[in-house]
C-alpha positions as CSV (number, residue, x, y, z in Angstrom):
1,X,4.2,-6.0,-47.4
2,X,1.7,-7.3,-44.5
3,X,4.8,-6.1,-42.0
4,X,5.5,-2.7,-43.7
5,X,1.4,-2.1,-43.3
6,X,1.8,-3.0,-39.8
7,X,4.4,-1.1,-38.9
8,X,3.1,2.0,-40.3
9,X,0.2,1.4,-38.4
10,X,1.7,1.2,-35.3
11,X,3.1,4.2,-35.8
12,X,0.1,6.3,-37.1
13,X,-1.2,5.2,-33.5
14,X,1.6,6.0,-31.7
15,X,1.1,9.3,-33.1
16,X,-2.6,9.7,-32.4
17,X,-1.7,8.4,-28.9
18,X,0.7,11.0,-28.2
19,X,-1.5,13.9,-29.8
20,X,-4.4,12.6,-27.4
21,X,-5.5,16.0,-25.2
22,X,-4.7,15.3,-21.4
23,X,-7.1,16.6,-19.2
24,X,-7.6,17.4,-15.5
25,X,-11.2,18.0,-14.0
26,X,-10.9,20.6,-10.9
27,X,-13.3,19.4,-8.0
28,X,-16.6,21.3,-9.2
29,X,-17.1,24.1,-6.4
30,X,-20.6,24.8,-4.2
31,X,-22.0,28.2,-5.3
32,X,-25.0,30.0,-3.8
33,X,-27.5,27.9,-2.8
34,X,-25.9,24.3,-3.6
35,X,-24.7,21.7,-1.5
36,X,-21.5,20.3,-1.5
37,X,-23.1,16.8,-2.1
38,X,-24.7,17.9,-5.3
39,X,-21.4,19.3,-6.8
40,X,-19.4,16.3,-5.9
41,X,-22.2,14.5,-7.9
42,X,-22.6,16.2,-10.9
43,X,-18.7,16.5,-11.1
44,X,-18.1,12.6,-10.7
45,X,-20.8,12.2,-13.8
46,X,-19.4,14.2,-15.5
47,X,-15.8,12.9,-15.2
48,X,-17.5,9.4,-15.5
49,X,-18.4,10.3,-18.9
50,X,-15.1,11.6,-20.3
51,X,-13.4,8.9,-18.8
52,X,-15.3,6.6,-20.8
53,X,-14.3,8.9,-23.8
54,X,-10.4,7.3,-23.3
55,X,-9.9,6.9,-28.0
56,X,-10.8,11.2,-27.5
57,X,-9.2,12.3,-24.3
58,X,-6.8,10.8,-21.4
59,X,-8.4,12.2,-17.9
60,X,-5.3,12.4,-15.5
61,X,-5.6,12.5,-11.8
62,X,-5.2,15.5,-10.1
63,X,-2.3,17.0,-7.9
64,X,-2.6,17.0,-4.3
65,X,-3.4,20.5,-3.2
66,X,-2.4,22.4,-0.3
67,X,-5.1,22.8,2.2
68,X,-7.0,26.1,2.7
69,X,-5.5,28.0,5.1
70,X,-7.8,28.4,8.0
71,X,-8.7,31.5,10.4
72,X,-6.6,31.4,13.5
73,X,-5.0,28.0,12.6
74,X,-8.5,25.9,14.0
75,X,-10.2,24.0,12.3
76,X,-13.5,24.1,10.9
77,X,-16.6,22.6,12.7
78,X,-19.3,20.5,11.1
79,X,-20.8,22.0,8.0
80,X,-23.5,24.8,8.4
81,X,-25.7,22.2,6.6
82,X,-25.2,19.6,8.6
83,X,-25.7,21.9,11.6
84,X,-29.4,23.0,9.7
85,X,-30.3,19.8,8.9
86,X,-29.9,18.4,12.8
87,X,-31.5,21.4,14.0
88,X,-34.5,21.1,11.7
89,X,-34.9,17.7,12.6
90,X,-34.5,18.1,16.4
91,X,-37.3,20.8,16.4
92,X,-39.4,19.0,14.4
93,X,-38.8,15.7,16.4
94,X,-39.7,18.2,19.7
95,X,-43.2,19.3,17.6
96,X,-43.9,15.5,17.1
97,X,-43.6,16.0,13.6
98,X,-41.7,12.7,12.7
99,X,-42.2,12.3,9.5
100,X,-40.4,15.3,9.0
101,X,-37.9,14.4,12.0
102,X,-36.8,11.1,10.1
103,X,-35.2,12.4,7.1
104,X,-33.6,15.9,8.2
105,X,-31.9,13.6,11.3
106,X,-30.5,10.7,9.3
107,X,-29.3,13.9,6.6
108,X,-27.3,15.5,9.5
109,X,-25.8,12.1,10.4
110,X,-25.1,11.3,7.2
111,X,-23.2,14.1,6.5
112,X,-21.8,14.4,10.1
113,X,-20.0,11.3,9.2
114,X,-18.8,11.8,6.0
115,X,-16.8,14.4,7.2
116,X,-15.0,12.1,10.6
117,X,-11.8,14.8,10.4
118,X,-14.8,17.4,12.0
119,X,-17.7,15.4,13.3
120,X,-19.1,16.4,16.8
121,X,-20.5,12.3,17.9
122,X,-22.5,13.7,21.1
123,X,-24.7,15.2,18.1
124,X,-24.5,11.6,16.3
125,X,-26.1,9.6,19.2
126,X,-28.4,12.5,19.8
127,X,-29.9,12.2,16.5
128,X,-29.7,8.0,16.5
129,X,-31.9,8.2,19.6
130,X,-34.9,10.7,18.1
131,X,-34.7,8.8,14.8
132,X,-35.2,5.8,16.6
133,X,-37.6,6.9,18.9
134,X,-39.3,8.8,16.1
135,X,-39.7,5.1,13.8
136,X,-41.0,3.6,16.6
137,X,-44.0,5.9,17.2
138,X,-44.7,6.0,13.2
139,X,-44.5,1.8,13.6
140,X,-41.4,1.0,11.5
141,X,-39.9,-1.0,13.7
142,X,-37.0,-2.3,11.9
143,X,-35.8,1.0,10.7
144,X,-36.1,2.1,14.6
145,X,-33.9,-0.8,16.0
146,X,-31.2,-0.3,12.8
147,X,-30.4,2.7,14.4
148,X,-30.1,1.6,17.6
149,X,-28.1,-1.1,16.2
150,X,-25.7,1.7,15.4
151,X,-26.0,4.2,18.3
152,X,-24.8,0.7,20.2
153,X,-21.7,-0.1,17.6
154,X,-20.9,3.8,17.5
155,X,-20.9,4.3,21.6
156,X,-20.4,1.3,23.5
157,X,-21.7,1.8,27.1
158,X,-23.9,4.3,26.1
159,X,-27.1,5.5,28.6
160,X,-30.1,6.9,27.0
161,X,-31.3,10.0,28.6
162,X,-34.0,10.0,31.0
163,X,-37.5,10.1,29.8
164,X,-38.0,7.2,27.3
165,X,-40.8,5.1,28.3
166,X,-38.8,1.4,29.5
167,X,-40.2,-0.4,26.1
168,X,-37.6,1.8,24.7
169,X,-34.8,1.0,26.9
170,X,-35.9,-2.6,26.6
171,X,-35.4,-2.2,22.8
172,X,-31.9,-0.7,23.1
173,X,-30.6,-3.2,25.4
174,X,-31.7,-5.4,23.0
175,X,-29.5,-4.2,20.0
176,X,-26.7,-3.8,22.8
177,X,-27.1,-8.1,22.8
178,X,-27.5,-8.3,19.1
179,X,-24.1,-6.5,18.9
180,X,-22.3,-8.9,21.6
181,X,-22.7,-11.6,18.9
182,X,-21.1,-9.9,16.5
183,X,-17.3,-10.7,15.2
184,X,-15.0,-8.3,16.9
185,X,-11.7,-6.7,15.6
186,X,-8.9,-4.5,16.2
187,X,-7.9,-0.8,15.4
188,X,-4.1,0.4,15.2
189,X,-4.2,4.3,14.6
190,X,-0.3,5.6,13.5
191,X,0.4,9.0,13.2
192,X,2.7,12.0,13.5
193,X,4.3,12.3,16.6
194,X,2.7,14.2,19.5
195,X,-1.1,13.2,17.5
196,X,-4.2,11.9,19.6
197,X,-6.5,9.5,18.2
198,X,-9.7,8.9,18.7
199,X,-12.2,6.2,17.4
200,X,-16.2,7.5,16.6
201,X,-15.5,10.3,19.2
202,X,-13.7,8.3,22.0
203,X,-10.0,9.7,23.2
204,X,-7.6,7.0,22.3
205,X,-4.4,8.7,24.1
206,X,-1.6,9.4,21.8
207,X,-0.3,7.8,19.0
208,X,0.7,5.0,18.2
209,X,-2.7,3.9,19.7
210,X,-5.0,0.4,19.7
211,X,-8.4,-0.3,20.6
212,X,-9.5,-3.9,21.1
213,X,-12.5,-6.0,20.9
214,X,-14.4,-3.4,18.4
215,X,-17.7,-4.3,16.6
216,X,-17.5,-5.2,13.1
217,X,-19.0,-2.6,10.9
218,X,-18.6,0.6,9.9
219,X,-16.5,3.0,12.3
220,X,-14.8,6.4,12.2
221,X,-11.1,7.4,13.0
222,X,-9.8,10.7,13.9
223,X,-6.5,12.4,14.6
224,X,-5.6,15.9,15.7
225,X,-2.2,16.7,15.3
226,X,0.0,19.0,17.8
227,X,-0.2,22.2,16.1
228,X,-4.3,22.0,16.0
229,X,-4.2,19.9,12.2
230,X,-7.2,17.2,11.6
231,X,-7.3,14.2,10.2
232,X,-10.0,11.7,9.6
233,X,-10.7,8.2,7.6
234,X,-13.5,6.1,7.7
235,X,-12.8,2.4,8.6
236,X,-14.5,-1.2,8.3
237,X,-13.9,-3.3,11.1
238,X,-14.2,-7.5,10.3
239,X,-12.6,-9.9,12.3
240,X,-9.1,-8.5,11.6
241,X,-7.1,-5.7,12.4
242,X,-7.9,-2.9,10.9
243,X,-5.1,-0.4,10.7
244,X,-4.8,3.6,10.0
245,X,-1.8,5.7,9.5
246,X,-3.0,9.5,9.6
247,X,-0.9,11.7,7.8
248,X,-1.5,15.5,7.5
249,X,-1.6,17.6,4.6
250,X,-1.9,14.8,1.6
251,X,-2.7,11.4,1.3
252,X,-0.3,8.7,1.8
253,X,2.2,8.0,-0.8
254,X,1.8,11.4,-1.9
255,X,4.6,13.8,-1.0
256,X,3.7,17.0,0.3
257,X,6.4,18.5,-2.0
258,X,4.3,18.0,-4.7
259,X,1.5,19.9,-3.3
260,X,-0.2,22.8,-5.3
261,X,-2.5,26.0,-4.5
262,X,-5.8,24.9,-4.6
263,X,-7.0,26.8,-7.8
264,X,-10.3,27.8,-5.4
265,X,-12.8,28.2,-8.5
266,X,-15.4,30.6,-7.6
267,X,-18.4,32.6,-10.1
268,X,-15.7,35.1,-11.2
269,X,-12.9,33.7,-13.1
270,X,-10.1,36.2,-13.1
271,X,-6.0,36.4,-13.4
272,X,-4.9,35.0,-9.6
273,X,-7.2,31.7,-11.2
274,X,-5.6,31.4,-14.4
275,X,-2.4,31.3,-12.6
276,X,-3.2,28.6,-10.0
277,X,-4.9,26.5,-13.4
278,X,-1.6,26.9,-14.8
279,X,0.3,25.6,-11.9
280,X,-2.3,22.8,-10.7
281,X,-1.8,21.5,-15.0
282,X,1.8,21.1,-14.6
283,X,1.5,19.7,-11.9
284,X,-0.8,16.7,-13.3
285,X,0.9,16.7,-16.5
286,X,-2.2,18.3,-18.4
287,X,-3.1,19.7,-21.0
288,X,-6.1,21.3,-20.2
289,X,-8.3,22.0,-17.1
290,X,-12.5,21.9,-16.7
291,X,-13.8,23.6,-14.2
292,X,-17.2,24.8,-13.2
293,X,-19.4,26.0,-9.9
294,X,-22.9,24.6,-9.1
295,X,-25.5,27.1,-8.0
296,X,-29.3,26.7,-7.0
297,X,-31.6,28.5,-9.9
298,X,-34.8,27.6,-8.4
299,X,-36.5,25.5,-5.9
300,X,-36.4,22.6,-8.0
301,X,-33.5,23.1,-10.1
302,X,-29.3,23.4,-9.7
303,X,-27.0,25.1,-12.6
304,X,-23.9,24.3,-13.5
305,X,-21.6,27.3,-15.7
306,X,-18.1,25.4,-16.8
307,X,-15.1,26.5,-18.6
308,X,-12.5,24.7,-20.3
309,X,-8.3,26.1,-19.6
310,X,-5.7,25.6,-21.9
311,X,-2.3,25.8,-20.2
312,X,-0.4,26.2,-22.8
313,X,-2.2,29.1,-24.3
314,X,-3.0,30.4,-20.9
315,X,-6.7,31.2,-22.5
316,X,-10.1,29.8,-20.9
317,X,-12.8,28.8,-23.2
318,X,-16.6,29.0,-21.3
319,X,-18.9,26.0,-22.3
320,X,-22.1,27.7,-21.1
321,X,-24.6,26.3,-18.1
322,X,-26.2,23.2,-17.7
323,X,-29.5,22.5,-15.9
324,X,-30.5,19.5,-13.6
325,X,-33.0,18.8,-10.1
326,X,-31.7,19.2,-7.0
327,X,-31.3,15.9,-6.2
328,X,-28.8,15.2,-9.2
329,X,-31.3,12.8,-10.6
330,X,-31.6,13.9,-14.2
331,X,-28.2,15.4,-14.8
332,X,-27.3,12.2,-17.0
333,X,-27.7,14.3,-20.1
334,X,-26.5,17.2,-19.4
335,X,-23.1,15.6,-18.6
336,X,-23.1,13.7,-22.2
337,X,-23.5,17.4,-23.5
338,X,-21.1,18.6,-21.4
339,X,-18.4,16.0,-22.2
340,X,-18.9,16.4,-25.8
341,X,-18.4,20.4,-25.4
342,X,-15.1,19.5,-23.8
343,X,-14.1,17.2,-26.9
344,X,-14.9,19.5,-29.1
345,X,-12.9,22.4,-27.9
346,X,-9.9,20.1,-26.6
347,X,-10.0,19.6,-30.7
348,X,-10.1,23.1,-31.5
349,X,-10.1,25.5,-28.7
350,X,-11.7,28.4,-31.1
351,X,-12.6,31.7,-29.2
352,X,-11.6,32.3,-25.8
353,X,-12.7,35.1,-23.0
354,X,-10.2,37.5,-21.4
355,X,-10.4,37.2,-17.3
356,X,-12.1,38.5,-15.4
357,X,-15.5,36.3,-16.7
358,X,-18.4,35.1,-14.6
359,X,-19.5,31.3,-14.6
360,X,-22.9,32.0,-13.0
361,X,-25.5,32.6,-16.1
362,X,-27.9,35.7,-14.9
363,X,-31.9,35.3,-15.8
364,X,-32.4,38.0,-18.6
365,X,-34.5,40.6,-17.0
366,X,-35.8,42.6,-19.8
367,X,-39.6,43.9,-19.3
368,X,-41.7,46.9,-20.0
369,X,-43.5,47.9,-16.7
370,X,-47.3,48.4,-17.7
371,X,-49.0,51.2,-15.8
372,X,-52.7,51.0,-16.3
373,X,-55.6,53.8,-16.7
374,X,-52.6,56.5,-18.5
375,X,-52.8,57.7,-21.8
376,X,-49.7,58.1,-23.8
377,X,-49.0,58.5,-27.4
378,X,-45.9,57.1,-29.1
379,X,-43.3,58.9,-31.9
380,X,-45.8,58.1,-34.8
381,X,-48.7,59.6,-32.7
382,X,-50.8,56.3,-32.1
383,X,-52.8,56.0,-29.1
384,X,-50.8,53.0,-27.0
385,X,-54.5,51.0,-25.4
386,X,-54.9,47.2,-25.4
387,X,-58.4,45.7,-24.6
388,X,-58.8,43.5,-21.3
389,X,-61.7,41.4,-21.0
390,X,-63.8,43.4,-19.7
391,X,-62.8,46.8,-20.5
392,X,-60.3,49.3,-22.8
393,X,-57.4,49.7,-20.6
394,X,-54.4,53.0,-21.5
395,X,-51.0,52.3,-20.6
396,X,-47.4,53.4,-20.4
397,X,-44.7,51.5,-21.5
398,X,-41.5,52.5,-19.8
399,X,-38.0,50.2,-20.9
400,X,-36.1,49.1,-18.2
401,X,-32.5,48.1,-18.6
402,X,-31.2,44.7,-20.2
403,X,-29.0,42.6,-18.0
404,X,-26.9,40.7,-20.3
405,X,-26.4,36.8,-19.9
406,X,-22.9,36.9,-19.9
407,X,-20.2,39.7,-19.5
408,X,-19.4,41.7,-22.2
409,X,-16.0,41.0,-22.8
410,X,-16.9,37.2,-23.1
411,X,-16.5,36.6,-26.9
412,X,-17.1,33.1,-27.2
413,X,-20.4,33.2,-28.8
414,X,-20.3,30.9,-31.6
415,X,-22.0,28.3,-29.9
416,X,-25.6,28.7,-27.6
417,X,-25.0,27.7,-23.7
418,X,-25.8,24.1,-23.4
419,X,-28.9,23.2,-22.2
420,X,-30.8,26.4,-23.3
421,X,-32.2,28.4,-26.2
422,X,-30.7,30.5,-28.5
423,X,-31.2,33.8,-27.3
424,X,-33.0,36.1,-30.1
425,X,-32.4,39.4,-28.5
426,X,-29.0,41.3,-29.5
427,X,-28.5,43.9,-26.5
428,X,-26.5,46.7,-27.1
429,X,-25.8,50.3,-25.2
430,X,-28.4,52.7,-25.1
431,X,-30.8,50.5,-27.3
432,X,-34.1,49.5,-24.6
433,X,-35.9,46.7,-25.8
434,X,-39.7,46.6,-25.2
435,X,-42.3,43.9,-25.1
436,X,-46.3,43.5,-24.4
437,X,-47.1,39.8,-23.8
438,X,-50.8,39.4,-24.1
439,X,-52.0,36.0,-22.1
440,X,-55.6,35.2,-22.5
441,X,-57.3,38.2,-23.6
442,X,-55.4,40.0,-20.0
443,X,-52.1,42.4,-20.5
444,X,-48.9,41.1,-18.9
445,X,-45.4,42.8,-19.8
446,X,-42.1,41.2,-19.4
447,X,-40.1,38.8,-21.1
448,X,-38.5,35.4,-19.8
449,X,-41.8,33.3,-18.6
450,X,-41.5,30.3,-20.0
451,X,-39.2,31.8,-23.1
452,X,-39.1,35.1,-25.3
453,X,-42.0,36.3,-26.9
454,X,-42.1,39.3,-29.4
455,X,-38.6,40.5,-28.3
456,X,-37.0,42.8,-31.6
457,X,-34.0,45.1,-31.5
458,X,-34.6,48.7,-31.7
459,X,-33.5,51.5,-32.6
460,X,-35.5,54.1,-31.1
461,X,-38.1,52.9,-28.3
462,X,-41.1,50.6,-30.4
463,X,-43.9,48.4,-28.9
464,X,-44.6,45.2,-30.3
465,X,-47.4,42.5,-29.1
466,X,-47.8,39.0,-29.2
467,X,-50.2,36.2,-28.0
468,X,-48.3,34.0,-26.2
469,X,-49.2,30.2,-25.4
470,X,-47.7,27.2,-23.4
């Protein structure tokens, strides 16, 4: 009996095992006002978090993609914020604004490097000098020769440009010495044939190619094929060889025959996305697909508007917007919500929304515009006037048009966006919707500061008023 009872419980879990949802997480794009770094972020918490979800859902890697094809065949520079932040940090470094300096210069490097395939290392050492320069005159020392330390590592040989006071280039030939008694290793590059390589912005020649004695630590590898491609890989360097085999188009051990359109998620979901999804799914062997696009809402705060594709069903299920700071800090929550929104409807998909759909969430803009010292009298012939602090004030009330928060064809509405409100108002064609918020004795109109307040549905144009408080 014991057996039987453990057989069929091997198999009830074979079963549940096999009816386990596969899912694939699309890179979360950068939308208007967002950094790449901040969606990269958010996206890895949230795929943290359904990972550890494994007795719910299986998360499955995701296909190598082809590569974005690129205007006349070159390849793209540094990134327009790593330009920004360099430049803001140069001028400010110029206006001896170094507090200021520090952090835009070190944000440029750091995502200079990040990006080896593209970076421009005459920039790099530029920006190592004035950060150095700039800790030494705010008296952080140590910070000032750590990056010496690295301009030294990162250009061997390297002359500082005229006009730094000898302490200075006392200090650098200093790190130059600490370097010396460092371990030292070896690089191999490998690549396609007819590729150069080049190691933190030094020709190498063609591949193969070698560079000997280099400086343990942290150092950056680049290789541009014959026909203008880019690769790049960042390296640590021991006592060892260190070897790199560039390879264009996918990683290694990936075959470029199994290479897919990149599905290219942007605010507007429509048909040309739903087919990529489909492909990029089959591809991984998924079930289902989450996307989503981060966009700045405020000077403080990022967005995030996700949807959920089934493959099978072809059909895309939006999960609503998430809020978090800038800085990804407190967007722990919001992917817990998230990741049980994609549970959910990987259990039961429920409504769906028919492409073309947006997944940037609008700000409601419904106010009455208030025009003082008018007299106007409504349908039932009462005299619209509110009393100000100081005197009796007429007005005019005059609806303005609703902008809904989501498209209309989007019928998944049985469940609020995450991370927000219900919204009380029910727009529909033709029907304005007024409100008077009064704040402290003083008239303001509008709706949306800090919430609704004294929103209704109309039928024919009504006034309503409310005391609001927060």
């Amino acid at each position: 009996m014991p057996r039987t009872f453990a057989l069929l419980f091997l198999s009830f879990a074979a079963v549940a095992a096999a009816d386990k949802p596969r899912l694939v997480i699309v890179p979360f794009s950068t939308g208007e006002g967002a950094t790449d770094k901040a969606a990269g972020r958010f996206g890895a918490l949230v795929a943290d978090e359904l990972k550890s979800r494994a007795d719910a859902v299986e998360v499955v890697a995701p296909p190598v993609t082809k590569p974005a094809p690129e205007k006349g065949g070159a390849k793209k520079g540094p990134s327009a914020e790593t330009m920004a932040a360099l430049e803001a940090g140069r001028k400010a470094f110029d206006d001896l604004r170094f507090d200021e300096a520090i952090p835009a210069l070190k944000k440029g490097v750091e995502l200079m490097l990040a990006e080896p395939a593209t970076a421009d290392f005459e920039l790099v050492q530029d920006a190592l000098v004035k950060i150095a320069a700039a800790n030494f005159r705010n008296g952080e020392e140590k910070d000032a020769k750590v990056a010496l330390t690295d301009l030294a590592r990162l250009a061997p040989g390297y002359a500082l440009p005229t006009g730094y006071p000898p302490v200075f280039q006392r200090e650098y030939e200093k790190a130059q010495k600490r370097l010396d008694k460092l371990p030292r290793g070896q690089v191999v590059i490998e690549g396609p044939s007819g590729a150069t390589a080049f190691l933190d912005g030094r020709d190498l020649g063609m591949v193969p190619a070698t560079e000997e004695n280099v400086p343990s630590g942290t150092h950056y590898v680049r290789v541009d094929g014959a026909r203008g491609e880019k690769f790049g890989q960042v390296i640590e360097v021991k006592s060892n060889s260190a070897r790199v085999k560039a390879a264009f188009g996918a990683p290694p051990g990936r075959a470029p025959v199994n290479m897919v359109p990149n599905p290219n998620v942007t605010a507007t979901v429509d048909e040309g996305m739903a087919q990529r999804l489909a492909a990029y799914c089959t591809a991984a062997g998924a079930d289902f697909a989450l996307i989503g696009i981060v966009y700045r809402v405020s000077d403080t705060q990022l967005s995030s508007g996700t949807a959920l594709f089934h493959a099978r069903r072809a059909a895309f299920a939006p999960l609503g917007t998430v809020t978090f700071d800038v800085d990804v800090l407190t967007a722990n929550t919001e992917s817990f919500k998230l990741a049980d929104e994609v549970l959910k409807r990987t259990a039961s998909l429920g409504a769906t929304a028919t492409a073309p759909f947006g997944l940037v969430t609008k700000k409601t803009q419904t106010v009455a515009v208030v025009k003082p010292d008018v007299v106007k009298v409504d349908p039932n012939g009462d005299d619209l006037s509110v009393a100000g602090p100081e005197r009796k004030t007429k007005v005019v009330i005059e609806p303005r048009t609703r902008v809904l928060d989501k498209p209309a064809n989007v019928v998944d509405v049985e469940d609020p966006p995450i991370g927000e409100p219900p919204d009380p108002v029910v727009a529909k064609p033709g029907v304005p919707v007024w409100v008077i918020v009064v704040v402290s004795g003083a008239l303001v109109a509008g709706a949306g500061v800090g919430g609704y307040f004294g929103i209704r549905e109309a039928t024919r144009p009504v006034t309503g008023t409310v005391t609001a408080s927060w």
